[in-house]
Chimera marker file (.cmm) of the C-alpha trace (Angstrom):
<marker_set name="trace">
<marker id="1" x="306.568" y="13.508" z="146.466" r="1" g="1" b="0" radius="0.5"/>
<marker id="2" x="304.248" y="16.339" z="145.054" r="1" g="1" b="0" radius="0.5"/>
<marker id="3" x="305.612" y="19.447" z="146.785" r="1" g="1" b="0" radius="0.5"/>
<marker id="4" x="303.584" y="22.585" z="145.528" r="1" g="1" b="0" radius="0.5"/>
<marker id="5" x="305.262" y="25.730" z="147.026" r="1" g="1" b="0" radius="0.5"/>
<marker id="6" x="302.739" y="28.153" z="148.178" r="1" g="1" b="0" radius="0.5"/>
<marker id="7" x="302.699" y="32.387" z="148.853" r="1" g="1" b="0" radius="0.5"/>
<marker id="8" x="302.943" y="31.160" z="152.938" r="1" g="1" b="0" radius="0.5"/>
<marker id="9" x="305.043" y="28.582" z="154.417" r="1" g="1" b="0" radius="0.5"/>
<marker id="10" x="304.135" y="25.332" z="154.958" r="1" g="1" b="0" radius="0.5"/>
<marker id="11" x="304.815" y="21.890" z="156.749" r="1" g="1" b="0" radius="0.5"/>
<marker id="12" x="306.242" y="19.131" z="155.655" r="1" g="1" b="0" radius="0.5"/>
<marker id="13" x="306.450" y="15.590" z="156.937" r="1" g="1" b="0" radius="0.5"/>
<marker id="14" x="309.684" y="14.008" z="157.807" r="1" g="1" b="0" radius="0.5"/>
<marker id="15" x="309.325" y="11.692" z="155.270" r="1" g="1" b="0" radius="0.5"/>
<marker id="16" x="308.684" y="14.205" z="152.599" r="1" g="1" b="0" radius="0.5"/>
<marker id="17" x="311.784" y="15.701" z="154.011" r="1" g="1" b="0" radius="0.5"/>
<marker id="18" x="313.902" y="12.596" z="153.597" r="1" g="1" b="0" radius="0.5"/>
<marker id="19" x="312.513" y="12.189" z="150.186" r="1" g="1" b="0" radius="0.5"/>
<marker id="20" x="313.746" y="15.515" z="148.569" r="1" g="1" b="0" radius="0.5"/>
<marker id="21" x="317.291" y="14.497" z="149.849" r="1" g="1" b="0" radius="0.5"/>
<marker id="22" x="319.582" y="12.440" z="147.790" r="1" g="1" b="0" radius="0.5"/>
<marker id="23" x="319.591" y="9.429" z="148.974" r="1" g="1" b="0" radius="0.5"/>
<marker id="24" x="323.339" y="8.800" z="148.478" r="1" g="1" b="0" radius="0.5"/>
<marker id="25" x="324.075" y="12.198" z="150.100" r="1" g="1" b="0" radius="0.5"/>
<marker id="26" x="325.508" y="15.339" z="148.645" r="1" g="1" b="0" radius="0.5"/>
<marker id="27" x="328.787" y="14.801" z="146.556" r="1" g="1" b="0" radius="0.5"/>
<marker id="28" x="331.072" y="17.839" z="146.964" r="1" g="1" b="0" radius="0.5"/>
<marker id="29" x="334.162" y="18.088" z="144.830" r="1" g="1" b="0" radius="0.5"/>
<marker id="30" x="336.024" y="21.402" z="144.303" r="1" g="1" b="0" radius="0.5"/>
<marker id="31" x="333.708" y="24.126" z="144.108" r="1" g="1" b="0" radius="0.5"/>
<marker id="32" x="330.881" y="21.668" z="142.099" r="1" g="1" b="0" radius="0.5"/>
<marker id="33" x="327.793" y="20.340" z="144.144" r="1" g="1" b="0" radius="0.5"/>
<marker id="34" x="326.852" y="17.413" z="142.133" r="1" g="1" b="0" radius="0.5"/>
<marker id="35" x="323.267" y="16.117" z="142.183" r="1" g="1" b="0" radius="0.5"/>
<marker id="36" x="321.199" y="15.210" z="139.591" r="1" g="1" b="0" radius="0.5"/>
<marker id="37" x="318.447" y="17.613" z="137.796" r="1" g="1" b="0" radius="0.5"/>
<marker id="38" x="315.701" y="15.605" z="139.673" r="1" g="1" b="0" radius="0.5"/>
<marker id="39" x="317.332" y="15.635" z="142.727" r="1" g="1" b="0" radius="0.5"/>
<marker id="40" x="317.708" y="19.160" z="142.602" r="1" g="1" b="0" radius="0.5"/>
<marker id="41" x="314.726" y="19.848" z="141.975" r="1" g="1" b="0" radius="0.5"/>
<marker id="42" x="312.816" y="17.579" z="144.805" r="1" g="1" b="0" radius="0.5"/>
<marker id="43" x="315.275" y="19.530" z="147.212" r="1" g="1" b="0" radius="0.5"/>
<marker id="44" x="314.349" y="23.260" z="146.219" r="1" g="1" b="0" radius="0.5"/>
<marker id="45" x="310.589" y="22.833" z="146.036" r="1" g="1" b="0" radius="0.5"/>
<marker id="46" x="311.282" y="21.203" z="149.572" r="1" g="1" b="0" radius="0.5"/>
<marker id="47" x="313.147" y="24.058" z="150.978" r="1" g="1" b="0" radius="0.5"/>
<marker id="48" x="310.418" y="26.751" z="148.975" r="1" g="1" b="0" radius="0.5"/>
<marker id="49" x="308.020" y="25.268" z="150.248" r="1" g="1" b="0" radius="0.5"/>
<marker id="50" x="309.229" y="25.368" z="153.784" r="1" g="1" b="0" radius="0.5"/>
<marker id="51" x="310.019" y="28.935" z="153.295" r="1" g="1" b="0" radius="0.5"/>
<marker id="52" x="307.041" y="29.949" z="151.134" r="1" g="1" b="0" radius="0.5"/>
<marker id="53" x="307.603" y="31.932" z="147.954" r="1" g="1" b="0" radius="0.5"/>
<marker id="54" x="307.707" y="35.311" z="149.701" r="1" g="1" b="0" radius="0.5"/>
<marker id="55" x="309.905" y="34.712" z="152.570" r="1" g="1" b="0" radius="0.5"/>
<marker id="56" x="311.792" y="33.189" z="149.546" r="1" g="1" b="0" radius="0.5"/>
<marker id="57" x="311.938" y="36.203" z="147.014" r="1" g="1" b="0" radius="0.5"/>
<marker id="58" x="312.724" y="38.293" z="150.219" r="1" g="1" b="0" radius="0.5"/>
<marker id="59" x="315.621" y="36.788" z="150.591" r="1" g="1" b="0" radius="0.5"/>
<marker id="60" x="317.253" y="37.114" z="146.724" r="1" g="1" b="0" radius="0.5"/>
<marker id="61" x="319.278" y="39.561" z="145.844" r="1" g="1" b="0" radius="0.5"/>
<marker id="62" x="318.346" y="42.728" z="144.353" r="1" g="1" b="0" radius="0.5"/>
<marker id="63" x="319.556" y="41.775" z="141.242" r="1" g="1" b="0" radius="0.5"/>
<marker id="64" x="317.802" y="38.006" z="141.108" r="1" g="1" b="0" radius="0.5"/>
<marker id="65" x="314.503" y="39.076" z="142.184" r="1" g="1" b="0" radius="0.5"/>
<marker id="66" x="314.976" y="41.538" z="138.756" r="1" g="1" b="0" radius="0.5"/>
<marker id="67" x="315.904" y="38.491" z="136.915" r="1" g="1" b="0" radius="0.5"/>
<marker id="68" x="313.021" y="36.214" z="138.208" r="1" g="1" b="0" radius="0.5"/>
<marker id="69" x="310.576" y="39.196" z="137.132" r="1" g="1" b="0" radius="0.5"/>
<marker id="70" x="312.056" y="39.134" z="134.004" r="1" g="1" b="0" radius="0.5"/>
<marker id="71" x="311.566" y="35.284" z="133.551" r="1" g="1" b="0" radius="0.5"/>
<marker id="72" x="308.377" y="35.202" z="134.935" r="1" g="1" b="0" radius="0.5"/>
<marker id="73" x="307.309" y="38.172" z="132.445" r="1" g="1" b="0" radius="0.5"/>
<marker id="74" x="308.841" y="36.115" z="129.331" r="1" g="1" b="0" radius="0.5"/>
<marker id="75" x="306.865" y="32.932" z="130.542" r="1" g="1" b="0" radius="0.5"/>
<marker id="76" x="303.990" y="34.374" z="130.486" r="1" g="1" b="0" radius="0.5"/>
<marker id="77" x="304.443" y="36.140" z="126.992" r="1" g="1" b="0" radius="0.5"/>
<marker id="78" x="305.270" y="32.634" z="125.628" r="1" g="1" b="0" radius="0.5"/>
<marker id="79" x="302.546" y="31.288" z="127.576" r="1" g="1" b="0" radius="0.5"/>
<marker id="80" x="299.930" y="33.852" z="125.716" r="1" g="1" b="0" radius="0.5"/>
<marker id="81" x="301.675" y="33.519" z="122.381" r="1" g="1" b="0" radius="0.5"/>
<marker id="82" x="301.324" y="29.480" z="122.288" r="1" g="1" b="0" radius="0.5"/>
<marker id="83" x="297.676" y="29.643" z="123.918" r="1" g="1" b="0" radius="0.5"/>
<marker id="84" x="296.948" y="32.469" z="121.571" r="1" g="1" b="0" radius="0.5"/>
<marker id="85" x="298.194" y="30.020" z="118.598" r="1" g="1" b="0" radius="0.5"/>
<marker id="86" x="296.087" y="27.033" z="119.170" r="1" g="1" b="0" radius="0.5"/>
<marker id="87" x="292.725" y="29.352" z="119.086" r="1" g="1" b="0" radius="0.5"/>
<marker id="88" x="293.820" y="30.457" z="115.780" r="1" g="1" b="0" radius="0.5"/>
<marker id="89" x="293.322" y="27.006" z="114.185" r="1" g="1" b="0" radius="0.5"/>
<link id1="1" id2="2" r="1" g="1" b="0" radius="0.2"/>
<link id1="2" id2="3" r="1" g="1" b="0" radius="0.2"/>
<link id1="3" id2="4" r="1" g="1" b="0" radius="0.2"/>
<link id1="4" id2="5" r="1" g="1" b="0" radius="0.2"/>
<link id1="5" id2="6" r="1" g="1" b="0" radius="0.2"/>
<link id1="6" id2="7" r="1" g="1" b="0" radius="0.2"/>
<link id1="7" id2="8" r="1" g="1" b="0" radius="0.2"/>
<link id1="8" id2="9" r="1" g="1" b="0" radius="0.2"/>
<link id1="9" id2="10" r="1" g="1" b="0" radius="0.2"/>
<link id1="10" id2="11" r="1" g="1" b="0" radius="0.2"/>
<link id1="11" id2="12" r="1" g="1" b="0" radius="0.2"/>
<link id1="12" id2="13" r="1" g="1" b="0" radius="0.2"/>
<link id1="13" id2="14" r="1" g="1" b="0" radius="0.2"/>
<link id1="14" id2="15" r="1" g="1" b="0" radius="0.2"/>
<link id1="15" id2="16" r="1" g="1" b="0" radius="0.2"/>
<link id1="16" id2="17" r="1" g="1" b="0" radius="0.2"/>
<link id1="17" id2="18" r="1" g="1" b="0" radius="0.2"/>
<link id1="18" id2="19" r="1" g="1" b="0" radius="0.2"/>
<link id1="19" id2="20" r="1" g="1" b="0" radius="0.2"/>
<link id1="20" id2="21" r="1" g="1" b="0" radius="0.2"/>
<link id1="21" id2="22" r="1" g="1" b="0" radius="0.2"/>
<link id1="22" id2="23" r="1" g="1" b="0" radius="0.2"/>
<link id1="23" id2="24" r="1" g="1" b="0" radius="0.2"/>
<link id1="24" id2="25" r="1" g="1" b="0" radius="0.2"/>
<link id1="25" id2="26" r="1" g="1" b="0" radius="0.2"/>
<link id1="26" id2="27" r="1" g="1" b="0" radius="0.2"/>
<link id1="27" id2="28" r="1" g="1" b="0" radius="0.2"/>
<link id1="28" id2="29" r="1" g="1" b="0" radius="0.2"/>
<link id1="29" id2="30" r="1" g="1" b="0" radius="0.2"/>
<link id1="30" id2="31" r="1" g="1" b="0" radius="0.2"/>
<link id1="31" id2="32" r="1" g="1" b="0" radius="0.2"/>
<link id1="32" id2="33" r="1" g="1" b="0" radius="0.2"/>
<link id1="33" id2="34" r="1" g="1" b="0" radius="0.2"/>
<link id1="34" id2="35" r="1" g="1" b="0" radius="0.2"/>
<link id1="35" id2="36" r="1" g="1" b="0" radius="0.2"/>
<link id1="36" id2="37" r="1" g="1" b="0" radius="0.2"/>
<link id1="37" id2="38" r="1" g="1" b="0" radius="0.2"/>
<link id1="38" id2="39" r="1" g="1" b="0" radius="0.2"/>
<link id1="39" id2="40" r="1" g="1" b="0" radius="0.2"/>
<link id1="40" id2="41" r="1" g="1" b="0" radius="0.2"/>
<link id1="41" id2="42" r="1" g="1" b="0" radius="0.2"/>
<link id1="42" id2="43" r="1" g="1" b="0" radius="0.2"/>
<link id1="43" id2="44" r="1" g="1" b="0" radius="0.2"/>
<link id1="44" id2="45" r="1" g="1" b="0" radius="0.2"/>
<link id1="45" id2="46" r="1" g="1" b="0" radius="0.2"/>
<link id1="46" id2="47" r="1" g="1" b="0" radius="0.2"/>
<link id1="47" id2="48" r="1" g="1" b="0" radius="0.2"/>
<link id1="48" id2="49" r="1" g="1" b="0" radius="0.2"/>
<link id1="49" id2="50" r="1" g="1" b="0" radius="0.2"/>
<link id1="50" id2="51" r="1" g="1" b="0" radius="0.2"/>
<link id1="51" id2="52" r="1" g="1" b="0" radius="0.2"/>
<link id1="52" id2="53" r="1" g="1" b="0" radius="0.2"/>
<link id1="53" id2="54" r="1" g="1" b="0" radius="0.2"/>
<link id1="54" id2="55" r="1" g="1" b="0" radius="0.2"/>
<link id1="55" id2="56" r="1" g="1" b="0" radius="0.2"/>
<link id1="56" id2="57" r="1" g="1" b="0" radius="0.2"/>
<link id1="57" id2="58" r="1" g="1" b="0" radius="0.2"/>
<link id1="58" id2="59" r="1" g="1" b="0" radius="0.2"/>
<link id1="59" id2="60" r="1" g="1" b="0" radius="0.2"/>
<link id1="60" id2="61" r="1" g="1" b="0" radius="0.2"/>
<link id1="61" id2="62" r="1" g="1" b="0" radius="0.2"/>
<link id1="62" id2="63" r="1" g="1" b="0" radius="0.2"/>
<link id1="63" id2="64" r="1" g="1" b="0" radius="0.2"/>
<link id1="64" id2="65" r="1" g="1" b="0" radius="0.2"/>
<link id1="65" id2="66" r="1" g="1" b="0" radius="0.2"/>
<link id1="66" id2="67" r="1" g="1" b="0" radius="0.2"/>
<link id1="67" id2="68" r="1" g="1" b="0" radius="0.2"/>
<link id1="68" id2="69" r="1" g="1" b="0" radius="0.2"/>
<link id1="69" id2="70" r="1" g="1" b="0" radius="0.2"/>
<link id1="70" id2="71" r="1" g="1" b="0" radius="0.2"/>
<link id1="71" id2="72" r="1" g="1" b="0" radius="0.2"/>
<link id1="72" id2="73" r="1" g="1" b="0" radius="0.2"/>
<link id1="73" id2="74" r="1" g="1" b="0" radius="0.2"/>
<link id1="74" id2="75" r="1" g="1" b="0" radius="0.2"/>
<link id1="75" id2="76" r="1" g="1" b="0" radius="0.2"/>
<link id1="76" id2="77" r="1" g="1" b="0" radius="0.2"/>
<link id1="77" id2="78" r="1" g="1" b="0" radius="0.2"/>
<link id1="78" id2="79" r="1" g="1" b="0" radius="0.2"/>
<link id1="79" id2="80" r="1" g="1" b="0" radius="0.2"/>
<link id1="80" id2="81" r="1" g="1" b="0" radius="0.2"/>
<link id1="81" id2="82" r="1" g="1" b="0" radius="0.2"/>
<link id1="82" id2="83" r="1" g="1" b="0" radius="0.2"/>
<link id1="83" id2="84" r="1" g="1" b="0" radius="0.2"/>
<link id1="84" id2="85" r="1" g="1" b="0" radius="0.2"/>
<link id1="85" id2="86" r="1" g="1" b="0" radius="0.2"/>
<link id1="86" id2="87" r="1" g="1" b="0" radius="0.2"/>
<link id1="87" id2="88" r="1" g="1" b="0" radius="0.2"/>
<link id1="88" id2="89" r="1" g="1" b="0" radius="0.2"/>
</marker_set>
């Protein structure tokens, strides 16, 4: 499953659906959702891409959409620094 979460929403088939879930379920214990990094993963870019990446920044908080800025501004500065690098030699 390639899911590639775009500005608009998008569909998905069912199978792509039944893909990003774990396959075993979710395991709840306490207040821990266990699932592994991959399975994680396949589920967000499954629900973003549903959603779309506005609809889904719309809906964090105040104070994440400030922190994804943030990130997304230091990514980029890294990503400039190390492409910057590799034309210097």
């Amino acid at each position: 499953m390639n899911l590639v979460p775009a500005r608009e929403p998008q569909a998905i088939t069912f199978q792509q659906f039944k893909d990003a879930l774990p396959p075993q379920g979710f395991e709840f214990a306490g207040e821990d959702l266990y699932w592994s990094d991959d399975e994680s993963k396949r589920c967000v870019l499954m629900i973003v891409t549903t959603i779309g990446l506005e609809q889904f920044t719309k809906m964090l908080p105040k104070e994440s959409r400030k922190m994804l800025k943030e990130i997304l501004r230091s990514n980029q500065l890294h990503e400039e620094m190390v492409s910057q690098k590799g034309s210097d030699t």
